[in-house]
N, C-alpha and C positions, 0 to 999 in steps of 0.2 A: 823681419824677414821670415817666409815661412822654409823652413828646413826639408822633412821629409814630404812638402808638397813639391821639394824639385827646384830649393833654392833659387825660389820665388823674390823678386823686390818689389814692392806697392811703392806706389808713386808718394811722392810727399805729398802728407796731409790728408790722405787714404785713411790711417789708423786713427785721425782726429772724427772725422766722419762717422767711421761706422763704432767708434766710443760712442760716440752723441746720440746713436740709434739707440746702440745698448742698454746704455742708461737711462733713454727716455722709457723702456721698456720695464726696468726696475733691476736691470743685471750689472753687472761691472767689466770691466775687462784688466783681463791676466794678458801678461807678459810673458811666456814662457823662455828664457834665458839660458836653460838650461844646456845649448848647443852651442847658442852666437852669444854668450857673456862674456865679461873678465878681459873685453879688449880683442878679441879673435878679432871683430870686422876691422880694425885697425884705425878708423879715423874718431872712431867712437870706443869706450869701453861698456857698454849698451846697446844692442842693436835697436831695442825700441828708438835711440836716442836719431836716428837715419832719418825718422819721421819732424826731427826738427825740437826745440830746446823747448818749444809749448806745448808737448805732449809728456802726458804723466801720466803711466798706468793705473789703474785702483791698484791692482796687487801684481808683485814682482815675483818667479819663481825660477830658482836656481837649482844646480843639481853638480854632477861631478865634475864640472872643470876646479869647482873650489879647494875640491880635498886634494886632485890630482894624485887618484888612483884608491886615496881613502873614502870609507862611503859617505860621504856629506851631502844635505840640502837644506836649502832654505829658503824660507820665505816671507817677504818684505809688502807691509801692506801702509794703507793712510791710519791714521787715530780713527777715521769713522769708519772702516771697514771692522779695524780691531774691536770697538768698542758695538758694535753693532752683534760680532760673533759671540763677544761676551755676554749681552743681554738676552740669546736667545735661547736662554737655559743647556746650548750644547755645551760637551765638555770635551777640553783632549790632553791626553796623557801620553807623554812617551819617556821609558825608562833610561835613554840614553840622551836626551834631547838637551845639549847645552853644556856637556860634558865636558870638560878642560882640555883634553888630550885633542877632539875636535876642532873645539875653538883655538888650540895654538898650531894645529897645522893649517886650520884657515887661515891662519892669520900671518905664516911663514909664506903660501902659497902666495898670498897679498902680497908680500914682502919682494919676493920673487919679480911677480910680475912687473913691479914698479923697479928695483935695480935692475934689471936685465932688459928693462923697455920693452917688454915684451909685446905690448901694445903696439909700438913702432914698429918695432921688427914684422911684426902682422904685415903692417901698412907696406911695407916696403918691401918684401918678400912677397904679397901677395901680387901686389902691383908688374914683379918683375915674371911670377908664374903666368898669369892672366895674360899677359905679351908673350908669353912663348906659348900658350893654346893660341891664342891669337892666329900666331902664323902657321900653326895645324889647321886651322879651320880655312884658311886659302889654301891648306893642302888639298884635305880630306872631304869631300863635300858629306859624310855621313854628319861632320860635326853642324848640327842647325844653329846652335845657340850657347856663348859663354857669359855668365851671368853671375854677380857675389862681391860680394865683398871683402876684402884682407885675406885670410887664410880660412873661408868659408867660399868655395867658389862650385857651383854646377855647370858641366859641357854639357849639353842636350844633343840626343844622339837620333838623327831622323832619316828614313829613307829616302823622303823626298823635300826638298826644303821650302816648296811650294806650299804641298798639304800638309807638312808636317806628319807623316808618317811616324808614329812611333818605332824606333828600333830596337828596341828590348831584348829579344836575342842577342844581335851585335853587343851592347851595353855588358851581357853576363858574358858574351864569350870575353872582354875586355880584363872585366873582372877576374875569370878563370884565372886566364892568362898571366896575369898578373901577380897572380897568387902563387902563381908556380914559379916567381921570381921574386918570392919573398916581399910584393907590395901590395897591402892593402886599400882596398877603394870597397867604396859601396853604392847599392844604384838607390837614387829615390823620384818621387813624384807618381802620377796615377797610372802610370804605364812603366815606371820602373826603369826610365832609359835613361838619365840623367846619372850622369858618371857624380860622385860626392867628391871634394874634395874637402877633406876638415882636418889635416895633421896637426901633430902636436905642436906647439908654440915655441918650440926651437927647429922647426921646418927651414934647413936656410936654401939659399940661392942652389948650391950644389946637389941639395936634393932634388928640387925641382924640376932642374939640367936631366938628371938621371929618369924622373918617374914621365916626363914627357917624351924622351927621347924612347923609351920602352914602349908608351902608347902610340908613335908613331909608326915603331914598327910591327906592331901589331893591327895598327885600322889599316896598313900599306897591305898585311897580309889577306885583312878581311874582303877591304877594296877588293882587290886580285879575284878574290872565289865569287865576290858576289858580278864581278862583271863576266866573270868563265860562266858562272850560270846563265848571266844576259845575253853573252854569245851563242852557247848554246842551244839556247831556247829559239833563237831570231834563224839559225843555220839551218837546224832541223825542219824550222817554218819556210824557208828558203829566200831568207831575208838576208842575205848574208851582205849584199855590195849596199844596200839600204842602210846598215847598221853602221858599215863601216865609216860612211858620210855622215851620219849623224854623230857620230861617237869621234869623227876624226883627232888622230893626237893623243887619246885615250888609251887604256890597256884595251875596254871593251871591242874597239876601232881597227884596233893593228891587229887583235885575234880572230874577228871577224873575216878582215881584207886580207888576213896575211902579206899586210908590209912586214913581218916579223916573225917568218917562219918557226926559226928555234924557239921563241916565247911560246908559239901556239901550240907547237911539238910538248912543248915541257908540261905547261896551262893542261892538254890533255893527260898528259900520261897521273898529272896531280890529282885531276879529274877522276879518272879509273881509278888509281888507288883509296883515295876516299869512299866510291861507290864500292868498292869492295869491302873497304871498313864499316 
C-alpha cells in the first residue's frame, strides 16, 4: 500500500511485476512497513503480504509502530542481500543498535499486539469505520473516493467526481476543524486532499461514531458555503431560475429559486459577514 501517496492499493500481483523489473535491472525492492506493519491493515500483519503469500520483499523496513512511542527500527533482509552488504567492504556502526532495553520493549509491544488481537480488532473496527464514510460519501458529493485497509483508510476529497478535481483547501479546512475539537487527521497524496486515517490500535467502534459524525458536520458546513458561492455567482450572471432547475432539491437550488426564503435570508447574511472577515 502506498501511504503518503494517498492510500493507494495496487492491484494483486502489481508488486510481483514491477519486483521482477527491478531486479532484472540489478536493484532489489524495500518494503517500507513502517506505516502499514504489526497488523494495522487487519487481514494481514504485513501490508506487503495484500499482494498475495508469493511475494517476498528483498528487504523489510520497520520504524515506530514497534517501540510504540520508544524510538525503534528495523530492518529485516534475505542471507543474500545481508551477505552481499558484507562483502562490499561497507561498514555500519551504531552505539545503541540491539540494546536490551529496546529489544524487550519490542518485544512487550509483540506481546501486546497478539494478547489484545490487535490485529483483529484492526479488521473489524476498520471494517465498521469504512461503512460509516460509506454512507458520508451518498451524503456529501465532495467525498470522490474511500480506499484502505483495516485501521489505515483514505477519503479522497474532489470538486467534481467526474474530473476529479482535487480539493485540498476543503481537505485543510477539515483538518483545521478538527483540530480545534481535539481530533487529529492529516492530508496526504500529490494534491494533499486525501483525509489520512491511521489511529492508534485501540481505535474502537465509538470512536469512530464520534470522529465521522464531526466530519459530517463540518463537509455539511463546507457544502453550504461552496454552494452560497455557486448561487451567487449564477444570480449576479442572471442565471438564477436555470440554476434552480438544475440544482433542484439541493441547498444550491432552493437559494437560487427561493423555495426557501429564510435559508437564502440567513445563506446571505453568513455570506456578508465572511466578506467582512
Amino acid at each position: 500500500m502506498q501511504s503518503c501517496g494517498g492510500q493507494v492499493i495496487p492491484p494483486v500481483g502489481y508488486f510481483q511485476q514491477v519486483a521482477q523489473h527491478v531486479r532484472e535491472a540489478g536493484g532489489v525492492f524495500i518494503a517500507d512497513e513502517v506505516q502499514v506493519g504489526f497488523g494495522r491493515v487487519g487481514s494481514h500483519f504485513w501490508a506487503f503480504q495484500l499482494q498475495g503469500e508469493d511475494f517476498v520483499p528483498d528487504i523489510v523496513t520497520m520504524g515506530k509502530p514497534i517501540g510504540n512511542g520508544h524510538p525503534m527500527s528495523c530492518v529485516v533482509t534475505t542471507k543474500e542481500v545481508a551477505e552481499a552488504f558484507m562483502s562490499s567492504g561497507m561498514e555500519y556502526f551504531n552505539t545503541f543498535g540491539g540494546n536490551p532495553v529496546s529489544c524487550a520493549i519490542g518485544l512487550a509491544v509483540l506481546d501486546v499486539i497478539e494478547k489484545e488481537d490487535l490485529q483483529g480488532k484492526a479488521l473489524r473496527v476498520g471494517q465498521y469505520l469504512t461503512s460509516l464514510l460509506e454512507k458520508q460519501k451518498e451524503k456529501h458529493l465532495l467525498i470522490g473516493d474511500i480506499r484502505g485497509r483495516g485501521l489505515f483508510v483514505g477519503v479522497e476529497l474532489v470538486r467534481d467526481r467526474l474530473k476529479l478535481t482535487p480539493a485540498t483547501a476543503e481537505a485543510q479546512e477539515v483538518i483545521y476543524r478538527l483540530k480545534e475539537q481535539y481530533i487529529l487527521l492529516s492530508a496526504d497524496g500529490p494534491h494533499r486532499n486525501v483525509l489520512k486515517f491511521k489511529p492508534p490500535m485501540c481505535f474502537t467502534t465509538e470512536d469512530a461514531d464520534l470522529v465521522v459524525e464531526k466530519i459530517d458536520i463540518i463537509l455539511t458546513g463546507i457544502s453550504f458555503l461552496l454552494s452560497l458561492r455557486l448561487v451567487l455567482a449564477f444570480i449576479c450572471s442572471g442565471g438564477r431560475q436555470e440554476m434552480g432547475e438544475r440544482y433542484r432539491g439541493s441547498h444550491a437550488g432552493k437559494l437560487a429559486t427561493g423555495w426557501d426564503s429564510s435559508l437564502r435570508h440567513n445563506a446571505a447574511c453568513v455570506c456578508v459577514r465572511r466578506l467582512h472577515h
